[in-house]
N, C-alpha and C positions, 0 to 999 in steps of 0.2 A: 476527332472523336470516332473515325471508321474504324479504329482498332479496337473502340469499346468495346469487351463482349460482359452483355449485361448477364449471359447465363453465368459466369463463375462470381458476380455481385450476389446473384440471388442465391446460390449452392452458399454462398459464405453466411449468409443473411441466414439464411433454414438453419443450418448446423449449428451458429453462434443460440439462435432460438430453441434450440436440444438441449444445448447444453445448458442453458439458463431451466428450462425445464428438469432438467435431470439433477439438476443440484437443488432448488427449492421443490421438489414433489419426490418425494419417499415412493418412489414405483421402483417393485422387485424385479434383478435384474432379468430372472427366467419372463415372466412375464414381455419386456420390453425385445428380446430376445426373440419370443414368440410372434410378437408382432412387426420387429424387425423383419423376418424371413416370410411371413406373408406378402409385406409389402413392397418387397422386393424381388419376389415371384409377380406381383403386382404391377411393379415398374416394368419388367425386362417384358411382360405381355403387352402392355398399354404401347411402349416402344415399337412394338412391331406392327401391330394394330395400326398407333395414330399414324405409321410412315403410307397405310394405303389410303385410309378412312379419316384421316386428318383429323381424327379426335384428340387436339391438343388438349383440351379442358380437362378432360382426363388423363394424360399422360403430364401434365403437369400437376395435378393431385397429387399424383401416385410420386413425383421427384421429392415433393414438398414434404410429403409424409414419410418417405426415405431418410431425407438427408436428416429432419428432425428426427430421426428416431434412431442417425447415426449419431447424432450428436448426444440422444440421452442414453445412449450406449456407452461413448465415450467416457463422458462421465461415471457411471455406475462403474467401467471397468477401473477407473483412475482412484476409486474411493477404496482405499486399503482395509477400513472396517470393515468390508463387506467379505474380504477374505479370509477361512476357515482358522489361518495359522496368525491372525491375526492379535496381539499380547489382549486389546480387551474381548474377543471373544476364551480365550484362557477357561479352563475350567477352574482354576484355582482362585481365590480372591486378589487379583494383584494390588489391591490396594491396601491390604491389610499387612503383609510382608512380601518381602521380595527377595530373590535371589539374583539378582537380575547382570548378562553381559550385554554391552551397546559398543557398535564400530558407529565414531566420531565423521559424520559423511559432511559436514559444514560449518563454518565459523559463520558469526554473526558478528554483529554491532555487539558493543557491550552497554553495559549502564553503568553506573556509579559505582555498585557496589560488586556484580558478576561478571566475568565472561562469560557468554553462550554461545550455543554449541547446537546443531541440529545433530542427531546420530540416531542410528538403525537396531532399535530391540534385535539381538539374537535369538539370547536366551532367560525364560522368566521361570524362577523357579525349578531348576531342570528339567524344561519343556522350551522347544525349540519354539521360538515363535516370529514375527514379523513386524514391522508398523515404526513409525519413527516418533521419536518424540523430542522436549526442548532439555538442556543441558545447562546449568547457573551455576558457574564454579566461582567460589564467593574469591574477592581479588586477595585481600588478605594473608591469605593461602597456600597463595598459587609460585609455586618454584619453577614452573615454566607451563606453558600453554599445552591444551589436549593436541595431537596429533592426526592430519585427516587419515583416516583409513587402518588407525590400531585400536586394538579390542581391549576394552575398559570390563572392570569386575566393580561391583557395589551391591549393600543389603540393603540401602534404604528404600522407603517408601515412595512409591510413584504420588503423585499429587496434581488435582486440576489446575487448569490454568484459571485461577482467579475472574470473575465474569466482573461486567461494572458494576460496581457499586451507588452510581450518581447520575443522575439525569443525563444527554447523549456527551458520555465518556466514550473514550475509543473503546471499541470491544474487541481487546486483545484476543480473549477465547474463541471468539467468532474467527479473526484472522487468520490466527493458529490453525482451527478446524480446517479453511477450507485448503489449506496445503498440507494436508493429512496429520498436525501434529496435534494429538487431545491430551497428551498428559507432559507431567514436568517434573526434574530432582534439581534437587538443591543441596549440592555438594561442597564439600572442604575438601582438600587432596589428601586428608587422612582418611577418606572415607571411599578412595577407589584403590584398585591396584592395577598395572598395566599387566594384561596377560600376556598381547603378542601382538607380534605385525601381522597381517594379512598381504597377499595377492595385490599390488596395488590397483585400484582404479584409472579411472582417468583421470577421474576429478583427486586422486591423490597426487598424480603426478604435474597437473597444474600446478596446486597446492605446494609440491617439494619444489618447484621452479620458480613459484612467487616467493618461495624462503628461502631460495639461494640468489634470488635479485636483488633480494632484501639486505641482506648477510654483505653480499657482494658492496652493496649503497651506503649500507651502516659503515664498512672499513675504510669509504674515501672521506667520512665524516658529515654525510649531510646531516642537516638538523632534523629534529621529528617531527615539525611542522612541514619541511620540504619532503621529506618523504610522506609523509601523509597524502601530498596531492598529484606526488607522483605515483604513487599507489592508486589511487582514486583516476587518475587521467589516461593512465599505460594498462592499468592492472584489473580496473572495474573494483576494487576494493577500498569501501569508502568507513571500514571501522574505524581506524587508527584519527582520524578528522579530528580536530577537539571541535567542542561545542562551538567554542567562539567565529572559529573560519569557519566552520559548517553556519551557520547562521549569517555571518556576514553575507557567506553566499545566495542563501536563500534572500535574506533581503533584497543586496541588488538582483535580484530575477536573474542568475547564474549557473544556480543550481544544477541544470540541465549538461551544463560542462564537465561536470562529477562524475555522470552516470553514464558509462560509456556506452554508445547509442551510435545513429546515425551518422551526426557528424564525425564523430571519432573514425568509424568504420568506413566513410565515405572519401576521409582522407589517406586512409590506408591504402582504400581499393586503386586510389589515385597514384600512391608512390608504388605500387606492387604493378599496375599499368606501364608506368614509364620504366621501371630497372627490368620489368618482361620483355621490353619492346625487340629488342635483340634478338628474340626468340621468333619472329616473324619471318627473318631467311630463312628458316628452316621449313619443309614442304609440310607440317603440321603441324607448325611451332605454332601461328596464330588462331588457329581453330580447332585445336585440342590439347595443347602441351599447355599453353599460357594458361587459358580460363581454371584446367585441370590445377595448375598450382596456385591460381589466387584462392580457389574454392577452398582449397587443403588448411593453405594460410590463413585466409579468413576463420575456418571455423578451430582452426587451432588458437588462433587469436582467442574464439570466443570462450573457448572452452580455459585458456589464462583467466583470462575477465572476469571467470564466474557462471556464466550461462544466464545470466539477469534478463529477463524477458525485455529490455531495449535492446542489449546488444545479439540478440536472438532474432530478435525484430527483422534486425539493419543487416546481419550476417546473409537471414533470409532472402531480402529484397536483392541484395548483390549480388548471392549468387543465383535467383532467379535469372537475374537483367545478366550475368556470365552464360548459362545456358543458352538463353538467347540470342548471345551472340556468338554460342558454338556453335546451334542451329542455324545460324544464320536468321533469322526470325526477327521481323521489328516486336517491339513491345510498346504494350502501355503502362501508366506509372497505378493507374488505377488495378489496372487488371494483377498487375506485380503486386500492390499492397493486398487486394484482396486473397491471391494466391498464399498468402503469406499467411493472411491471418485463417483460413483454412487451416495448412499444416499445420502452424503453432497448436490451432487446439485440438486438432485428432491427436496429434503429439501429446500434449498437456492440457486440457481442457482449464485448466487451475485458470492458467495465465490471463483469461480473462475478464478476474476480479484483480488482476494485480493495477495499481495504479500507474507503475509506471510505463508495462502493457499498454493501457488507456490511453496515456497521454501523448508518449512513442507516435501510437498509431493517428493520433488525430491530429498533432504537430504536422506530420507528414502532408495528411488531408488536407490540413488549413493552406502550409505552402505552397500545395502545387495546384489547388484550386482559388485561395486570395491574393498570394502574390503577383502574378502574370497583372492581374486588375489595378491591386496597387503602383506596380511597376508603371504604368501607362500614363500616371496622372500625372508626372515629371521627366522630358528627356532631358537626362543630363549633358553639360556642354564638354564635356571631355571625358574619359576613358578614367581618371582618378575619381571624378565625384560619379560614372555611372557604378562604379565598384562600390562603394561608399553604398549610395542609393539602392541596390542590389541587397546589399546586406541588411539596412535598414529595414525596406520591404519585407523581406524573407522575416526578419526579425517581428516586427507586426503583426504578418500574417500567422505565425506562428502562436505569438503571445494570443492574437484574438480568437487561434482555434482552442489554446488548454486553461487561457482562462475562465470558460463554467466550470470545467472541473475541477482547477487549482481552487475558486472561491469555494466550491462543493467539500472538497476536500480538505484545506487547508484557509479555508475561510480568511486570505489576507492577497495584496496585488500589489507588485512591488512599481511604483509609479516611474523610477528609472531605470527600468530595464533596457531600454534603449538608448542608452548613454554608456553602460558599461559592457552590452550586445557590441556594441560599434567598435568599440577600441576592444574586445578582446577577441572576435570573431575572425577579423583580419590577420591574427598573430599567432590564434590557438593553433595550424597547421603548420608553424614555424616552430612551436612547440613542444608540437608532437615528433615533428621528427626528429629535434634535436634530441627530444628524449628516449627514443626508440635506440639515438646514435648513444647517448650516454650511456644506456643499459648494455648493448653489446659489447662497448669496450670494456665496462667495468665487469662484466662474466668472462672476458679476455685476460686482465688485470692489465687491461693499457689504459685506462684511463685517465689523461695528463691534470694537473692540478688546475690549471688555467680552466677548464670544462666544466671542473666540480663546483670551483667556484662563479664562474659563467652562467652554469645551469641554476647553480643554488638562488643566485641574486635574482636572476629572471622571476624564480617563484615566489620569492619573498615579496618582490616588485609586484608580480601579479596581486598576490596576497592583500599586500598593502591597498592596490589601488581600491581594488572590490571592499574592502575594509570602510576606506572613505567614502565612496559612494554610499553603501549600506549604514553610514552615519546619520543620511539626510531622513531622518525618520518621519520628518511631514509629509514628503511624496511614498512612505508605506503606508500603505491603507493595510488596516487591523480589522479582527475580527467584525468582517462582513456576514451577516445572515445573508443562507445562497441556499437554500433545497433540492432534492434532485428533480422537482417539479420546473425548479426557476434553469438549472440544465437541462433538461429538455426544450424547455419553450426558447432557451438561446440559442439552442444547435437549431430549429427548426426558421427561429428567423437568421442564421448565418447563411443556410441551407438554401431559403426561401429569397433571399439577400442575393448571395452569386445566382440563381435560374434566373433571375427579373433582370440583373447586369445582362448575362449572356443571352436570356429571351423575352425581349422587350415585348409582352403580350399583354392585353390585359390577366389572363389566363394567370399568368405569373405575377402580375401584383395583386390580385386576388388575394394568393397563396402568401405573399408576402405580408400584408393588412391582415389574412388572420392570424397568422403566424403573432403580430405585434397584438393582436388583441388576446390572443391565445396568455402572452407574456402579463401584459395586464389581467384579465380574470386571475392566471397566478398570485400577484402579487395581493388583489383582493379577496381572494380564498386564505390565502396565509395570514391577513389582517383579521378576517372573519374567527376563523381556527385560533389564531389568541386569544381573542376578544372574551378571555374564560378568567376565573380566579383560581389560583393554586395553591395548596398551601404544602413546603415541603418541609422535611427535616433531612438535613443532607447527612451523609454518612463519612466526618471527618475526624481522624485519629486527636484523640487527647482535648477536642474541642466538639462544644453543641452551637450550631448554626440552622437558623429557621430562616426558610425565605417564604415570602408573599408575595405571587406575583398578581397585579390585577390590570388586566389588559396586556399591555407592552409595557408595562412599568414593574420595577421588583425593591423591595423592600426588608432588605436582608436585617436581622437582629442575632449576635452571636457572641461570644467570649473569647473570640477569638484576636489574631495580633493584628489590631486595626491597620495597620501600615502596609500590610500582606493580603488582606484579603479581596479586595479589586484587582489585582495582579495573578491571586489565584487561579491556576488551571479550572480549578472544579467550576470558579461561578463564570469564567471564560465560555467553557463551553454551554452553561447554563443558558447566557445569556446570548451568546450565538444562534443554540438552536428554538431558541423559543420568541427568535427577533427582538428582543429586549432593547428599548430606545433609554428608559432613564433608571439608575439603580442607587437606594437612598440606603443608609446602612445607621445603626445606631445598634444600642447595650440589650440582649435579653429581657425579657418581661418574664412575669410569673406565671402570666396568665393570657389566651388567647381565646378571641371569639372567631370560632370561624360561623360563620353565617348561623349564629345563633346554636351552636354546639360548643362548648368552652373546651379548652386545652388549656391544662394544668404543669406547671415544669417545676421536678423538684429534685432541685440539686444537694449538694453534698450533706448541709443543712438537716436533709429529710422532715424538714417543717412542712404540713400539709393541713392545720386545722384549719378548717373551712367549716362555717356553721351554716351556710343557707346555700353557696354555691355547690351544685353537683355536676364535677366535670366529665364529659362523656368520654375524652382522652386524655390519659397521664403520660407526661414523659419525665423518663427516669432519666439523668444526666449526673457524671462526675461523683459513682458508686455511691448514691446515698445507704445507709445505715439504717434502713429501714424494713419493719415488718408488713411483707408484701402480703401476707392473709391481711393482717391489721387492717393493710390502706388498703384492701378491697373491700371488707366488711364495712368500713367506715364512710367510703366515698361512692363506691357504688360504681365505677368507670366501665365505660362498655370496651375499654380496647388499649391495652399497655404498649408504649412503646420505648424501648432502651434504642440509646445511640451508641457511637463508637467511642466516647468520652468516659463511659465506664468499663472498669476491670470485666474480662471474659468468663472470669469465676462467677462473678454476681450476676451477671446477662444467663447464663446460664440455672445457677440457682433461681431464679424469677421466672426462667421457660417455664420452668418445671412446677413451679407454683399455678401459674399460669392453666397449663393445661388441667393440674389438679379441680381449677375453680373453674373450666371451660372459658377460659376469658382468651378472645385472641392476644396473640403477643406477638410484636412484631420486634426485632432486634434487627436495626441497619447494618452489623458485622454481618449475620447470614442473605437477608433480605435485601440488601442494600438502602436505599433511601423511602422514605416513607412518605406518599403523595397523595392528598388529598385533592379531588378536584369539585367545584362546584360550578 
């Protein structure tokens, strides 16, 4: 640990803290600007000062308040709204008409029904402008795919990105926002026309190389399932995946194979080591020629891949640990991750909400601080099972650094992860380089048949096996309640966990026991914080669905297709995030008590005589035929609410009634879901 240097932990520590400021706190950039250049006249004084007068107390202030105020610099500078030529600062309405051209700078995953597209506003309206936004070219459509880096013509109207509509829904909008994208079109290929090529980028000419790999793979016939995961393993591009292997993947705990990352880029750095080696007779072959061309290749590599903030990550840390050993210079593995995540976010600040960012970086963490520990509690008796035991480790250590956040995030744990970790870990670097071999011969057109089919079977076989493991659905554990409270207090007892292993103090199990009680109060604050009753109307197309929740219990009543609705996303995450232990479901009622304020429901029918009940809320459901002065006059209700079950003509004629009579109205199309708490 002599090589720890804890000062580039703390620089990284302050900066990451800017940028998390700079993104949740609306401070103008001139402002922050202002106080940047004080405190920085601030720093380089205290610097001089504390080297006579040893006032570190102070010159470490002044670093603290530096780097944080680089870091919410960083930010401001990365946020494109704040730019003058930016499409929504525009003096024109752009969301009313558009004239609009966009260069196509990204593919994406697609969905069911769109391809999508990231691409760069040029011009809005004959005004030059800037900002990116999302692209949904319906499939339908589509006579071949948009191209990165040429310039598209269209008049439609820009449009937000959809916010959630339902209790903790993923908030696509939110996503979108903080990687500069706020608005979206929704295209048919009759509605663009291509204007032109442009100058290509760089990220065009990955793009033309990943379509001529492709081209190349398509004419020896592999199937579209095998190229999918060679795209995904070689390529970093993981659209083409169908659902079902992408999922099998994620069940057996795989996933992480997809995203090309460390391991991928670790085995590279390995094969690019051995065929450099050659280069070491030479009087600068090994301390400046070599490292010089792994750097080159690596980030060429990365820039193929996509620039995905794992494989940004791994490019990072390699060529850190190359310089190093151009300089001749030891390293440490801490000091190289920290370094790393530094640049990445002066670079990008974004990438620190990215998930896979997250996980990247604490995978790493987990490794080289739990495995060495793990490793210790088994020697193995020979050199086969220390290999084996090696990988298994690493494999544990790994899973128990990114499982808070997989639970946090993806709320499920795949319980055989190390059974398909095991057999496929050993093989993926046999893998990889067959496939690196496959790809050069087929952009050769040497390719022999015997390889196509060689290579082919290997994937299928991969395929297949991860397939059967991801069958055994009792060792997946499913939608786990995990909060970002219950991830904190797990990193802190991991944390707390390895200092007590390597400093046997009481000092350190101190830290450890509060750490675990810390973990506990969580769990009892999150039992507390239920302990509420809720009443909601959720916001689901062509059906009305009421849920009750009281305590950790839910009580759903709906019209909806009973076979589908416990399998539903919407009451999945419902019941995720609100810790939900047991969920009873039955048919609609007419009428509800919430704590002694009645809720009245009237569907298609529009039957509403009530002679002695006066309900305090109506909900409209499945456009009844009714006069909405009438049932106000008559019932007296303090608060209308339409769901997503009636026509948008009628939810709107009822706004407007509404406000005529001053009566709130709440419609779940605009509003989203309708929550009562008591």
């Amino acid at each position: 640990m002599k090589l720890l240097n804890f000062n580039i932990i703390k620089l990284t520590i302050y900066l990451t803290l800017g940028v998390l400021i700079g993104f949740y706190f609306n401070i103008q950039p001139r402002i922050i600007l202002f106080l940047y250049s004080i405190l920085f006249v601030g720093f380089c004084i205290s610097f001089f000062i504390s080297k006579r007068n040893k006032l570190t107390l102070v010159f470490g202030s002044f670093v603290f308040l530096t780097f944080v105020s680089i870091g919410v610099f960083a930010t401001k500078i990365h946020d494109e709204t704040l730019q003058s030529s930016h499409y929504t600062n525009s003096e024109d309405d752009f969301k009313s008409y558009n004239n609009l051209s966009f260069k196509v700078t990204k593919r994406l995953k697609p969905d069911i029904y769109n391809t999508k597209y990231v691409a760069e506003v040029l011009c809005l309206n004959d005004q030059k402008t800037s900002g990116q936004i999302l692209i949904n070219l319906k499939k339908d459509s589509i006579p071949k795919t948009l191209e990165i880096d040429h310039i598209y013509f269209t008049n439609d109207r820009l449009t937000e990105v959809v916010k959630p509509k339902n209790p903790y829904q993923f908030d696509y909008n939110n996503y979108l926002k903080q990687r500069n994208i706020h608005h979206q079109l929704y295209l048919n290929s009759d509605e663009i026309i291509r204007l032109k090529n442009t100058s290509k980028s760089i990220n065009g000419y990955a793009d033309s190389f990943r379509i001529t790999i492709n081209n190349k793979l398509e004419k020896y016939g592999f199937k579209p399932d095998v190229l999918s995961i060679i795209n995904a393993l070689l390529l970093g591009q993981r659209q083409d995946i169908s659902p079902e292997i992408y999922n099998s993947y994620v069940n057996a705990g795989v996933i992480h194979i997809l995203a090309v990352s460390g391991l991928h880029v670790g085995i590279i750095f390995i094969i690019l080591t051995w065929l450099f080696k050659p280069l070491h007779r030479f009087k600068y072959g090994k301390h400046l020629i070599k490292p010089v061309l792994i750097i080159l290749i690596l980030w060429c590599f990365a820039f193929i891949a996509g620039l995905s903030p794992s494989v940004t990550r791994a490019v990072t840390m390699f060529s850190i640990i190359t310089c190093a050993q151009f300089l001749k210079r030891p390293t440490n593995i801490y000091n190289t991750i920290s370094i790393s995540i530094f640049l990445m976010q002066l670079v990008n600040p974004i990438y620190i909400f990215d998930v896979g960012f997250q996980m990247s970086y604490v995978a790493v963490l987990a490794i080289v601080s739990i495995q060495p520990i793990l490793y210790k509690f088994w020697e193995a008796p020979n050199i086969v099972f220390d290999k084996f035991w090696q990988i298994l480790t690493v494999t544990i250590a790994a899973q128990l650094g990114v499982a808070p956040l997989g639970l946090f995030y993806f709320h499920q744990f795949p319980g055989l992860f190390f059974v398909s970790n095991l057999v496929i870990i050993p093989i993926l670097g046999a893998i990889l380089g067959l496939g690196i071999l496959v790809i050069a011969l087929a952009l050769v057109d040497k390719l022999p048949e015997f390889a196509v089919w060689g290579f082919g079977f290997i994937i299928e076989t991969l395929n297949t096996f991860i397939a059967w493991v991801a069958k055994f659905e009792n060792f997946l554990l499913k939608d786990i309640s995990f909060s970002f409270y219950h991830v904190i207090a797990s990193y802190l007892i991991l944390i707390s966990g390895i200092y007590l292993w390597k400093q046997k103090t009481v000092k350190s199990l101190n830290y450890a026991l509060l750490s675990i009680l810390l973990f506990s109060s969580v769990i009892l604050f999150n039992k507390y914080k239920n302990s509420t009753y809720e009443f909601v109307v959720f916001n689901k197309s062509r059906a009305t669905i009421v849920g009750e929740k009281r305590n950790q219990n839910l009580h759903l009543t709906h019209n909806f297709d009973t076979t589908k609705i416990k399998s539903d996303k919407l009451f999945k995450n419902y019941k995720v995030g609100n810790f939900i232990k047991s969920i009873s479901i039955d048919s609609l009622n007419s009428i509800y008590n919430i704590d002694n304020d009645y809720l009245l429901i009237i569907d298609s029918l529009g039957i509403y005589n009530l002679k002695q009940l006066k309900p305090k809320y109506v909900l409209l459901t499945n456009s009844p035929k009714v006069n909405l002065n009438r049932l106000i006059d008559s019932l007296r209700p303090e608060y209308i609410i339409a769901d997503a079950s009636n026509h948008k003509s009628y939810v709107q004629r009822w706004k407007a009634t509404c406000i005529n009579k001053k009566i709130p109205f709440h419609s779940t199309y605009e509003k989203g879901a309708f929550i009562l708490r008591k």
